[in-house]
C-alpha beads as a LAMMPS data file, in Angstrom:
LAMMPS data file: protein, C-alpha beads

181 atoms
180 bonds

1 atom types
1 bond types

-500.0 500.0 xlo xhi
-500.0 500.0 ylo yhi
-500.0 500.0 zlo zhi

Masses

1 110.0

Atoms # bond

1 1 1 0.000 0.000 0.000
2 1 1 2.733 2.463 1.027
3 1 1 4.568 1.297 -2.377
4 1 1 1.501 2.738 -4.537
5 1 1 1.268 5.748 -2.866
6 1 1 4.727 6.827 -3.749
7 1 1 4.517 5.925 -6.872
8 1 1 1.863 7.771 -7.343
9 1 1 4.101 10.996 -5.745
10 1 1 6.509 10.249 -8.050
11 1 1 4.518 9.939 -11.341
12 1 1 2.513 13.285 -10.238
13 1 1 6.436 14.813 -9.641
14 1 1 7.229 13.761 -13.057
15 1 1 4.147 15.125 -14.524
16 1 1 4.436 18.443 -12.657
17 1 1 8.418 18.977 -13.850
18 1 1 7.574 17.831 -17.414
19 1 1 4.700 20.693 -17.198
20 1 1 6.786 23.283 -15.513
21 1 1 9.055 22.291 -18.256
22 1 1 6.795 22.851 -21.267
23 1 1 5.529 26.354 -19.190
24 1 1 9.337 27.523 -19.221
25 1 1 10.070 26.672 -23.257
26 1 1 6.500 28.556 -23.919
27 1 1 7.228 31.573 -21.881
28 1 1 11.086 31.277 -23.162
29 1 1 9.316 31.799 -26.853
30 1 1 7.418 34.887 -26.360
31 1 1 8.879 37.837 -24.373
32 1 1 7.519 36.937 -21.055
33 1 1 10.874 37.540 -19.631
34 1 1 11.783 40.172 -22.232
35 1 1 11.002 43.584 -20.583
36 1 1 12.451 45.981 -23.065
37 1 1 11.290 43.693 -25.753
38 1 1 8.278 44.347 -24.801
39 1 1 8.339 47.797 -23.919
40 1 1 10.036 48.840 -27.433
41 1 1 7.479 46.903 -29.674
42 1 1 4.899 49.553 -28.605
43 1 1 5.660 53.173 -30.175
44 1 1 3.206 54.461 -27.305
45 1 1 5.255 53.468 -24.637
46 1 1 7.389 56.680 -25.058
47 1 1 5.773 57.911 -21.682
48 1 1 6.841 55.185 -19.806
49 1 1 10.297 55.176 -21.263
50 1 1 11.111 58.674 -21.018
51 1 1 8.402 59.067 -17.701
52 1 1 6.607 62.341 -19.330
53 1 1 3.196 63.347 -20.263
54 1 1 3.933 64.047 -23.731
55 1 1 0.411 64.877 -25.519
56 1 1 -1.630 61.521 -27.086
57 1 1 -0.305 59.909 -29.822
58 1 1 -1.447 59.605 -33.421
59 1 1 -0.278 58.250 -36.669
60 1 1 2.878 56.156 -36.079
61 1 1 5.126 55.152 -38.484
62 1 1 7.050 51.961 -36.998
63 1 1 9.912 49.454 -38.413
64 1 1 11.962 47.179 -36.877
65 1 1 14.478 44.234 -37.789
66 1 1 12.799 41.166 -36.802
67 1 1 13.095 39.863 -40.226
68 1 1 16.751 40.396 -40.490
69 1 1 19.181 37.209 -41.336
70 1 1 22.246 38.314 -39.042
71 1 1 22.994 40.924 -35.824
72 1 1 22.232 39.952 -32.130
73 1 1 20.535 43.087 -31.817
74 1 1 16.286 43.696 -32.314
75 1 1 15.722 47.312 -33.535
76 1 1 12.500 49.099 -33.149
77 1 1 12.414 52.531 -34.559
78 1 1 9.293 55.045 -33.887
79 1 1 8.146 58.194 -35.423
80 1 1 4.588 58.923 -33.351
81 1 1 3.056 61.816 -34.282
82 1 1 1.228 64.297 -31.306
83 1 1 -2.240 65.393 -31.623
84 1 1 -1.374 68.978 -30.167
85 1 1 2.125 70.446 -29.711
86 1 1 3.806 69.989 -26.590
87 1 1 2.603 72.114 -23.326
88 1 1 4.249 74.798 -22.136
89 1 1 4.445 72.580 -19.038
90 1 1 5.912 69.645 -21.006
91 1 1 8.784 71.907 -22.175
92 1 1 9.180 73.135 -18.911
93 1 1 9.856 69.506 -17.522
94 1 1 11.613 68.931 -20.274
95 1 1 14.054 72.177 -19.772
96 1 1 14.214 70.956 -15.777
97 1 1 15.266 67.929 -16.850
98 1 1 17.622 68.992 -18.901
99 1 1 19.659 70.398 -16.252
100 1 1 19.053 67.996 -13.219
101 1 1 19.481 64.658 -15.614
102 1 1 21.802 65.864 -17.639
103 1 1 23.314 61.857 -18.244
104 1 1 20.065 60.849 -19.855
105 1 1 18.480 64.256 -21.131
106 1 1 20.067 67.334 -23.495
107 1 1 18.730 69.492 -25.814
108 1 1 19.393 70.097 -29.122
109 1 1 18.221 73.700 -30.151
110 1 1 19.633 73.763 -33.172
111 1 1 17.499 71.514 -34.504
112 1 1 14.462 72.104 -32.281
113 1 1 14.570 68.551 -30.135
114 1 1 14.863 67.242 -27.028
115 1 1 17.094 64.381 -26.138
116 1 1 16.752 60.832 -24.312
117 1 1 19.570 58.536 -23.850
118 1 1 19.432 55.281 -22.177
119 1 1 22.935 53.716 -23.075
120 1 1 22.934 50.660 -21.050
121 1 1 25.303 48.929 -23.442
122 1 1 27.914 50.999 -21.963
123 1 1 26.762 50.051 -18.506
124 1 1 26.722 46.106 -19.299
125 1 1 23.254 45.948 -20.084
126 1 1 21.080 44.602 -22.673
127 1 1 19.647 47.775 -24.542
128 1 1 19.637 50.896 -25.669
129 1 1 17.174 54.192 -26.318
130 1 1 17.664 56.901 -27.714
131 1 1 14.370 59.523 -28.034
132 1 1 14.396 62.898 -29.654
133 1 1 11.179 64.877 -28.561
134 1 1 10.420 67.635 -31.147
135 1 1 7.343 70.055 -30.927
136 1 1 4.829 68.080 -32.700
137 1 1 6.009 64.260 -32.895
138 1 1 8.902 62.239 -31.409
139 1 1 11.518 59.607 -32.813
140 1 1 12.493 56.331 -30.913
141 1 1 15.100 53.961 -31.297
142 1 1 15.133 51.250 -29.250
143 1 1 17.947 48.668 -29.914
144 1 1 17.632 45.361 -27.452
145 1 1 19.621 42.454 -27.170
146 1 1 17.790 39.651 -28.750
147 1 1 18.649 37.338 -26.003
148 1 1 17.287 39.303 -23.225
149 1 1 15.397 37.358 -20.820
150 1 1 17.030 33.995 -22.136
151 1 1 19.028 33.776 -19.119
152 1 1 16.168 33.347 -17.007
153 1 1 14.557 30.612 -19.310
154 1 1 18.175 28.712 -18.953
155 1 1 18.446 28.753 -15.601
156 1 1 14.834 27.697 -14.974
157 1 1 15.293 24.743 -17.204
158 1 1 18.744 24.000 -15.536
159 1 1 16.827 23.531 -11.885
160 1 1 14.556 21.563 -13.503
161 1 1 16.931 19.263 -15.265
162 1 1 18.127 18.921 -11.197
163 1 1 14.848 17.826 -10.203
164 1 1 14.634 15.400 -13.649
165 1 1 17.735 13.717 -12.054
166 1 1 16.402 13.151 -8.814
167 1 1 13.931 11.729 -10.136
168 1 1 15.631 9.776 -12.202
169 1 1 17.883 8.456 -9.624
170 1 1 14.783 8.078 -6.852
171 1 1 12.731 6.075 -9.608
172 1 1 15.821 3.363 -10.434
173 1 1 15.979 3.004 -6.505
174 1 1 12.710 2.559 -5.942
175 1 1 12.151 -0.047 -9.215
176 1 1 15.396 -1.850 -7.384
177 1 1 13.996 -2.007 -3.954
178 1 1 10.925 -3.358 -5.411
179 1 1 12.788 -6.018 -6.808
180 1 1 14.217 -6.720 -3.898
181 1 1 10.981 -7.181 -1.816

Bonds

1 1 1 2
2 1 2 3
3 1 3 4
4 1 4 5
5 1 5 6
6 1 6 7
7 1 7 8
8 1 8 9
9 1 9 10
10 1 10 11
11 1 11 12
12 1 12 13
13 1 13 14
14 1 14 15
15 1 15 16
16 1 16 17
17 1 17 18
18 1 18 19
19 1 19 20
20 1 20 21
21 1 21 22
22 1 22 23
23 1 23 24
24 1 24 25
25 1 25 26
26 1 26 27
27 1 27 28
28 1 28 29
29 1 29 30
30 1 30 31
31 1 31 32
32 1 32 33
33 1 33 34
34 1 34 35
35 1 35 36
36 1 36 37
37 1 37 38
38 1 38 39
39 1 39 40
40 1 40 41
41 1 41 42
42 1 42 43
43 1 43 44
44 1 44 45
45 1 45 46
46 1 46 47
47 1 47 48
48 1 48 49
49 1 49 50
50 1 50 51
51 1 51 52
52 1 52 53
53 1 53 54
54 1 54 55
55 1 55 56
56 1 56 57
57 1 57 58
58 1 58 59
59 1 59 60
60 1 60 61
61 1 61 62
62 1 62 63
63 1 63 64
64 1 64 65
65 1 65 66
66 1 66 67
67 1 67 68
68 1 68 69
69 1 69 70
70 1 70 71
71 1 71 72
72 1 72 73
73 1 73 74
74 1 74 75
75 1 75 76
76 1 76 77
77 1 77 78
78 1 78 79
79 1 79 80
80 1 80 81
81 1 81 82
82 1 82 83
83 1 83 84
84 1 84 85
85 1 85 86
86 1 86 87
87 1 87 88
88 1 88 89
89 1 89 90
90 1 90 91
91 1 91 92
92 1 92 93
93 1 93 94
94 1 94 95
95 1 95 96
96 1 96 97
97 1 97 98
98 1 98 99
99 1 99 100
100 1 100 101
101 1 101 102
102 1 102 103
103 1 103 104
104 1 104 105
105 1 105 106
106 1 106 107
107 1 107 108
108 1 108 109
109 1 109 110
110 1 110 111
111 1 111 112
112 1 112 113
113 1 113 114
114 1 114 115
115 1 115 116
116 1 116 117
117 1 117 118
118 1 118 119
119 1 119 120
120 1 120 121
121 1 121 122
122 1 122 123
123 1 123 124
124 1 124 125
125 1 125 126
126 1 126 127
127 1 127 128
128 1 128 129
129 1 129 130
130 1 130 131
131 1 131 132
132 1 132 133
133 1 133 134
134 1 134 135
135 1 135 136
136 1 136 137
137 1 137 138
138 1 138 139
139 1 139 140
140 1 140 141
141 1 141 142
142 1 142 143
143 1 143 144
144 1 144 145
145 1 145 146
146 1 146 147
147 1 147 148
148 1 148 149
149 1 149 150
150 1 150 151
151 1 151 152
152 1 152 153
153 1 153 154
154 1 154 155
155 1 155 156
156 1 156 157
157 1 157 158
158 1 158 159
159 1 159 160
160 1 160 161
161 1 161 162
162 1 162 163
163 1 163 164
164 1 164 165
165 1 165 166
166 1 166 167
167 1 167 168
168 1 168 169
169 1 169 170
170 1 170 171
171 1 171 172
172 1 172 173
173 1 173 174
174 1 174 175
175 1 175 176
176 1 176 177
177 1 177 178
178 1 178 179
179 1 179 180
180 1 180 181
């Protein structure tokens, strides 16, 4: 009787890693674990990448590299065009931030833009932005490793490969101890 009942534990373990398994290679093929992969395939995230209340968004005219045959890098390039020109309170944060974040904002008056740089390459990470905020519309490029979020997949699959060879080795002692009996 006590024999059945952990076999039965140990199928149910095996069925539980094999879906926790399958759950893992899913997630590992969408950007579940993919942040900025996320975050760059919409053009309107612009707020919540540069943290502004820029005025709503219309006509966007997106492209990215997805199709491409070689690079480890995913490019997603945004021109979103305002409804209304920026507030005089928009430029105003803008201008503030200018001078208090002066790593990630600058401003380009030549030209009539505002800058955004988020070089985390150079920091070791994953991705990079770069915004330019003009009056009327805005231009994002938004450059992500292609592997982001892998890691996370990996090492998921690596504790579970653990757990597959517990089981493994629990399973051949228990058929061996069976045989013994």
């Amino acid at each position: 009787m006590a024999m059945r009942k952990t076999l039965k534990i140990y199928l149910w373990s095996w069925v539980v890693v094999i879906a926790l398994l399958a759950i893992l290679i899913v997630l590992g093929r969408t950007d579940a674990f993919a942040f900025h992969h996320r975050l760059a395939k919409d053009p309107t995230n612009i707020e919540k990448i540069t943290k502004l209340d820029l005025p709503e968004i219309a006509p966007v005219d997106s492209r990215d590299n997805l199709e491409r045959s070689s690079s480890c890098w995913d490019c997603f390039e945004h021109r979103s065009y305002f409804t209304e020109k920026l507030s005089d309170d928009c430029i105003q944060q803008l201008d503030y931030l200018c001078l208090t974040d002066s790593t990630h904002w600058s401003k380009d008056e030549a030209n009539g833009y505002y800058a955004y740089l988020d070089d985390a390459w150079n920091r070791g990470g994953r991705y990079c932005i770069s915004c330019r905020i003009y009056d009327d519309y805005s231009y994002v490029e938004y450059y992500v490793d292609e592997s982001e979020g892998i890691g996370i997949v990996i090492a998921g699959i690596m504790v579970l490969m653990v757990f597959v060879y517990i089981l493994l080795v629990y399973g051949i002692t228990m058929l061996g101890n069976a045989k013994l009996r």
